[in-house]
N, C-alpha and C positions, 0 to 999 in steps of 0.2 A: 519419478516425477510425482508430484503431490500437485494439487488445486483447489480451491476453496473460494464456495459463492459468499462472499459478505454484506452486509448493511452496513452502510456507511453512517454512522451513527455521531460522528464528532460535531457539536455544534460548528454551526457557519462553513459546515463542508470543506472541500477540500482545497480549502483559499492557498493562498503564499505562505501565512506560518504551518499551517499542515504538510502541505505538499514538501517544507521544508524539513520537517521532523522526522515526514517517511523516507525522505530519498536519505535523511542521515542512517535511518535504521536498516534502512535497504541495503545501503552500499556495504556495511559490516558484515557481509556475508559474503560467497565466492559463490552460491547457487546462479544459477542464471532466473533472473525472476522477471514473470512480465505479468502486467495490470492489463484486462479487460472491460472495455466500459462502452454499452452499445457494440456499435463497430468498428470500435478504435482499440488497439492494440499499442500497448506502451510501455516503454523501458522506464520503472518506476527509481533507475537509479539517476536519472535525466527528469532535474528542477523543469526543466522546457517541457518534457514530454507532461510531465502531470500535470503542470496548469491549462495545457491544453485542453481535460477533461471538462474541467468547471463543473465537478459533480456536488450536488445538492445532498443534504441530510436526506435521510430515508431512501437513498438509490442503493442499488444491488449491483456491487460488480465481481469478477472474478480475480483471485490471485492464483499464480502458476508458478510453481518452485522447483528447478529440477537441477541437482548437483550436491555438494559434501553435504552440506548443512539446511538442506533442502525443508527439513520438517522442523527443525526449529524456527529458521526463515518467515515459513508460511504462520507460524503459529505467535510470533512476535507481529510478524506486521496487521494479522484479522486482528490479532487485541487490539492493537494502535486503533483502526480503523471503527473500530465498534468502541474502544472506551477514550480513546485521546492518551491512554497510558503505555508508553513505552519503557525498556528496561532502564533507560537512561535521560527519558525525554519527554516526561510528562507534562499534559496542557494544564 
């Protein structure tokens, strides 16, 4: 298991096209991965579960990665997160 505190850095936060960009990036993987945010705990490969956040530029949350592809997982989705750059899915 891998875990990773991040700044959410994407302008306009983690609106409808973001939250759509990570569950694309999310689901390509077979780790099991959950987003931390406050005290809400959420399956970031579930469009529903992230906008539930409604997290702001400059918040801190955790990602939690654990299975085959566990460290690549964690280390594509903090970049998304802090630069809006994904391997296939830039803002």
């Amino acid at each position: 298991m891998v875990e990773e505190q991040v700044e959410l850095k994407v302008e306009g936060g983690l609106n409808a096209e973001v939250a759509t960009r990570f569950v694309q990036i999310a689901s390509r993987y077979t780790s099991r991965i959950t987003l931390y945010y406050e005290d809400k705990e959420v399956n970031p490969k579930s469009i529903m579960s992230l906008l539930t956040l409604a997290i702001a530029p400059g918040q801190r949350l955790t990602i939690r990665a654990r299975g085959e592809d566990e460290q690549k997982a964690l280390l594509e989705l903090s970049r998304f997160l802090q630069t809006g750059e994904g391997s296939a899915y830039p803002i």
